[in-house]
Phi, psi and omega in degrees: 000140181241127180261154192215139139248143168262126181027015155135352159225156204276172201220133143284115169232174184236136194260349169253071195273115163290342167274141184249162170290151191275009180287306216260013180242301157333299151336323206244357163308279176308325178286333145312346161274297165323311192283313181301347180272316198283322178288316179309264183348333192270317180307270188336308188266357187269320227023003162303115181224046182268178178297312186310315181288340192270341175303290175330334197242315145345293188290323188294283204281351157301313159325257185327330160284323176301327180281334193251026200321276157020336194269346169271321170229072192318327193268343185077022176251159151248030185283144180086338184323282181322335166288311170322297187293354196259304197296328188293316194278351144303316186275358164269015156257153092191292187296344169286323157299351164275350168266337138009253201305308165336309194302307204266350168292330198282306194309331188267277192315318159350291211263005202252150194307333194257048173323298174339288168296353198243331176293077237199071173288149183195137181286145155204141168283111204200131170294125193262092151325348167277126184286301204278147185316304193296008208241320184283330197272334185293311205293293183310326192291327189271334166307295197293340166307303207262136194293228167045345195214141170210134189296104178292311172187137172240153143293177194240027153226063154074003201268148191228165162209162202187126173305140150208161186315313229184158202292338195306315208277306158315326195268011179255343173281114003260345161086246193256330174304277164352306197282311180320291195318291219281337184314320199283355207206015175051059177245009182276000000 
């Protein structure tokens, strides 16, 4: 233990602490979630499993986490991840079946003799209740997904506008889809 004065009074600090702060497990959290997200990838798309790819890919997504740790977790916290990731992977059987079912609306206008007339492009305007950014780009990202309809532009207080085929395809906008966004990602 080392003692110091400061103005006039004395101060103790201990310069040999066996507990470290908890700053630096923060810090390095997101980027370890992050390298670990980006290598599981690298692997799963490269299918190369000699040292060189794997040297490569070490190197690639350490650079790329160190730089983007922050784009995943802006605030640098993870509390909570793991719920998170359970609810966004509840919502994705669902938007795959909602592209599904699209797939085969587009699929009926296509074949049907009045293609014409069922066919009704139009922009619509609409306020989003999602607050958080990841929550607005899951939402637009999932609209533009689904065949019939593509997100044109969202804002960051939430206004969105989107293209659709046909009224059918607007009038589900923003609905259910919406509400499935903010349940994933705990805005509800």
């Amino acid at each position: 233990m080392t003692t110091s004065r400061i103005n006039g009074h004395a101060s103790a600090s201990q310069t040999n602490s066996p507990r470290k702060s908890a700053a630096p497990r923060a810090k390095t959290a997101p980027f370890l979630i992050t390298f670990a997200a980006l290598f599981g990838l690298w692997i799963l798309l490269s299918g190369k499993f000699d040292y060189l790819h794997l040297g490569l890919g070490l190197i690639s997504c350490g650079v790329v986490a160190h730089m983007s740790k922050y784009l995943l977790f802006p605030e640098g916290q993870t509390a909570g991840l793991f719920q998170s990731i359970w609810r966004f992977l509840k919502y994705v059987p669902w938007l795959i079946y909602q592209i599904w079912v699209a797939n085969l609306h587009l699929l009926y206008l296509t074949f049907h003799p009045r293609m014409l007339e069922l066919i009704d492009p139009h922009i619509i305007r609409f306020q989003s209740k999602l607050t958080k950014d990841l929550s607005l780009v899951t939402f637009a990202n999932s609209i533009t997904l689904t065949p019939g309809t593509i997100t044109v532009s969202v804002s960051v207080d939430g206004d969105f506008k989107v293209h659709a085929i046909d009224k059918m395809s607007a009038e589900a906008l923003p609905g259910e889809m919406e509400e499935r966004v903010a349940k994933a990602f705990g805005e509800d």
